[in-house]
Every structure is written in C-alpha cells, then in structure tokens.
KEMARVO-243499 format. One line per 8 residues: their letters; for each residue x, y, z of C-alpha. Coordinates in Angstrom, 3 decimals. Each point is the difference from the previous one (the first is absolute). Example, Ala and Ser with C-alpha at 12.3 -4.5 7.8 and 13.67 -1.06 7.14 Angstrom:
AS = 12.300:-4.500:7.800  1.370:3.440:-0.660
//
This chain:
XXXXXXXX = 16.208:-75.995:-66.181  2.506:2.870:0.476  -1.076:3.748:0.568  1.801:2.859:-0.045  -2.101:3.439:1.894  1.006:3.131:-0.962  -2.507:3.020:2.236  0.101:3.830:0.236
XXXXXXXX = 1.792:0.566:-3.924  -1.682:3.229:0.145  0.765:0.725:-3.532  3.675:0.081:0.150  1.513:-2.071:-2.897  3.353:-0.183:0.768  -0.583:-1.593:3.335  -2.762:-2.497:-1.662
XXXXXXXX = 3.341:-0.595:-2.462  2.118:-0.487:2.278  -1.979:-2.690:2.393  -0.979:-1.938:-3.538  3.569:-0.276:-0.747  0.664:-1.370:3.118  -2.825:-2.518:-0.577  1.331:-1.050:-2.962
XXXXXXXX = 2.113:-2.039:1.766  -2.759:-1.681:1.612  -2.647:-2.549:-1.402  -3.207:1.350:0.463  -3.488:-1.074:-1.573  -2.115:3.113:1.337  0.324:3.533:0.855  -1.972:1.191:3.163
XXXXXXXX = -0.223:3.181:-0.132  -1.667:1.597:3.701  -1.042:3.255:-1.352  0.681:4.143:-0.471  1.722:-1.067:-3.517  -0.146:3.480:-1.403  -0.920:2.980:1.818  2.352:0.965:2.925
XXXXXXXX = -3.320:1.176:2.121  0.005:3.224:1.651  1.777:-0.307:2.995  3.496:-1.399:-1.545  0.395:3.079:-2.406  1.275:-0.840:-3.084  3.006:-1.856:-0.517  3.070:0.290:-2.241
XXXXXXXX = -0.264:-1.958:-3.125  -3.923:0.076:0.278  -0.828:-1.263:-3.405  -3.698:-2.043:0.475  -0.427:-0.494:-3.978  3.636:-1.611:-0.163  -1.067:-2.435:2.965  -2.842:-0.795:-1.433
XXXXXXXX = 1.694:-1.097:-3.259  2.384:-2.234:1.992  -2.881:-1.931:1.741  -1.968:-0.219:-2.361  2.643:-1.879:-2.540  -0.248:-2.436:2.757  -3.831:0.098:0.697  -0.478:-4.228:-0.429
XXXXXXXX = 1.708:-0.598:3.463  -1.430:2.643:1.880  -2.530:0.060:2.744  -0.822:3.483:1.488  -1.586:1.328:2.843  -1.474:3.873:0.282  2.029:2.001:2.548  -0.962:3.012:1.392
XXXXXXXX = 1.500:2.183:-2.367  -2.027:-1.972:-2.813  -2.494:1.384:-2.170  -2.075:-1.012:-3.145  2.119:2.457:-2.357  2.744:-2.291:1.205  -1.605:-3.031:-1.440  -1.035:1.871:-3.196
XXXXXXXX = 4.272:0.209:-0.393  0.544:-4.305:1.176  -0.800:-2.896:-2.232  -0.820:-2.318:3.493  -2.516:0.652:2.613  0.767:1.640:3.101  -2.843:1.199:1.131  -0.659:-2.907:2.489
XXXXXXXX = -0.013:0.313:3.661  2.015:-2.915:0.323  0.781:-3.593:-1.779  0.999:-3.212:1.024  2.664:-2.202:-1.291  0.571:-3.401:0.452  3.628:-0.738:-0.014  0.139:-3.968:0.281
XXXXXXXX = 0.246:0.056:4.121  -0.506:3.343:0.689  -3.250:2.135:-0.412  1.071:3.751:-0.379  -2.667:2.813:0.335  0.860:3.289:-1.822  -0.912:3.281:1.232  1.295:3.389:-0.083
XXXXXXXX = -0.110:0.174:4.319  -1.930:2.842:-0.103  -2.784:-1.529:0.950  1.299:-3.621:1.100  3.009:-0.712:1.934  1.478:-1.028:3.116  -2.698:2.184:2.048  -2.990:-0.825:-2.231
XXXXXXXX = 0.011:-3.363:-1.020  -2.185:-1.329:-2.382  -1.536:-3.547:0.522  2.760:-2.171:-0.833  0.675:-3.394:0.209  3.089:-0.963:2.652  2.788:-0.226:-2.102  -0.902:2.859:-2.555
XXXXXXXX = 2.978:2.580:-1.075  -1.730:3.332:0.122  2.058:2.176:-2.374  -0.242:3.445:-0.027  2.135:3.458:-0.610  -1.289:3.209:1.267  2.813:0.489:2.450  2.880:0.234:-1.975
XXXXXXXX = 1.855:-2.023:2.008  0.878:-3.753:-0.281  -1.242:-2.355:2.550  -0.604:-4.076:0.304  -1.109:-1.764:3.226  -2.679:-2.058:1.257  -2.606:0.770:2.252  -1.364:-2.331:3.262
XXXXXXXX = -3.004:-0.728:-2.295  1.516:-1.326:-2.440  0.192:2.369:-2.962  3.229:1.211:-1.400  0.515:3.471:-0.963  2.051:1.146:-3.226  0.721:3.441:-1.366  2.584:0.320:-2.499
XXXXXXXX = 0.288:3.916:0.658  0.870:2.091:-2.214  1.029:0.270:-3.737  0.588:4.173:0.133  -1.109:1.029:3.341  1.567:-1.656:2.913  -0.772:1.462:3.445  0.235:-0.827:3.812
XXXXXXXX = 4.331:-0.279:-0.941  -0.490:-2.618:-2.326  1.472:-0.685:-3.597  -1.679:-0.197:-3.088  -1.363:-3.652:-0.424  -1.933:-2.696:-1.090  -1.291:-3.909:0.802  0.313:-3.053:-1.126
XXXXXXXX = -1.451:-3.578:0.376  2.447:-2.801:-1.052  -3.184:-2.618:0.002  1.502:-0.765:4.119  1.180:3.260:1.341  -1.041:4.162:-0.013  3.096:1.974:-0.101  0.920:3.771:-0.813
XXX = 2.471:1.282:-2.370  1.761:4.075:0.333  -0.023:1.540:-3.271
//
C-alpha cells in the first residue's frame, strides 16, 4: 500500500493545491491526513489565502482515500464542513510490512510514546517541520511537516510511503 501524509493545511487551499499536484505524480491508495485541516489555531494568526470552505471542498472530492486524525486546531464545526471522520485521536494503518500509527503529535510523539509495537511508524505533524528517523527502541518516527505552515527553517512539505520507503517532498 502507498500513502501519501499531508499535516498542518491550516485552511490554506493553494498550498493543499499545490502539494496534491505534486502527488499527482505519485501512486497513492490513501490520504493520511495528521490533523489542524482547517482552522489556523490561535497562535499562527491567520494566513494569506486562508480560505477553510475552499479546502474543505478539495478534500472532500477526495473523501474515499482519506484517513484523518484530529489535530489540535480541530473542532466538531470542522467535521460538520468534512465528508470523512477526523475526529479520532489516532488510527492505524496497515501498509503490507509496515504498521503506521496516525496522530496529530500533540499528544503522541517522540517524547510521549504510545504503546507500540517495535517496528511501528508513529506519524504525526504538530511541529511543522519534517522529520524521519528511528529510535533505539525500535519505532520510527515520521512527520511530513507542513502543507502551509512550515517552521523551525523548514519548507513547506509532505510524506510519502512507496510500499518500502518514507520520504519527503518540498512543495
């Protein structure tokens, strides 16, 4: 199975555009999507091209290949606008070899691990900024970073899982 992860769109379609056009290029059977799809929370102030409704409308013309996770920025009158859960803590995708668990990283991540079998890819956002290494116990830790809101010097981003290998791609 191939994945693409797309994190932090904070309801900026042209970005969310942008990385999907990119994708196109790519075979991918699901969308993981690790959360704060709409609102751009209140410590980012808003940013240009803010246009939640219009993001919305893109994802949810693809809502059959998306799993979602709630971010921190998620709310219920963001669901009321998506036609695919993402009110979920977290999911878990088996991807033929690899088991990926999806979280925003709010609340799991690198410093709070949940249990996890050795071997698990914890995937999360929350940071903004794109990272993929192993730790000594085993897991592997993915975050795409960011559709709209890179930070910590990176560029705008997002992930994807060839069935073998987790790689980013600038948008």
């Amino acid at each position: 199975m191939k994945l693409l992860f797309l994190s932090d769109i904070h309801g900026v379609p042209s970005t969310l555009e942008a990385a999907l056009k990119m994708a196109g290029n790519l075979e991918y059977d699901r969308i993981c999507i690790l959360g704060d799809v709409l609102y751009h929370g209140p410590r980012n102030g808003v940013p240009n091209f803010y246009d939640p409704e219009k993001v919305a409308s893109i994802l949810n013309g693809l809502k059959d290949k998306i799993i979602a996770v709630r971010g921190n920025c998620d709310c219920e009158v963001d669901q009321l606008m998506l036609d695919f859960p993402m009110m979920g803590d977290y999911a878990v995708v088996d991807a033929g070899a690899e088991t990926f668990f999806l979280t925003h990283g709010h609340r799991w991540n690198e410093y709070s691990l949940p249990p996890l079998g050795m071997g698990t890819v914890l995937a999360h956002g929350h940071t903004h900024i794109p990272e993929n290494k192993k730790l000594e116990c085993g897991i592997t830790i993915f975050n795409p970073g960011s559709v709209s809101l890179p930070k910590g010097g990176s560029a705008r981003s997002f992930g994807y899982f060839d069935g073998e290998r987790l790689c980013h791609y600038t948008i």
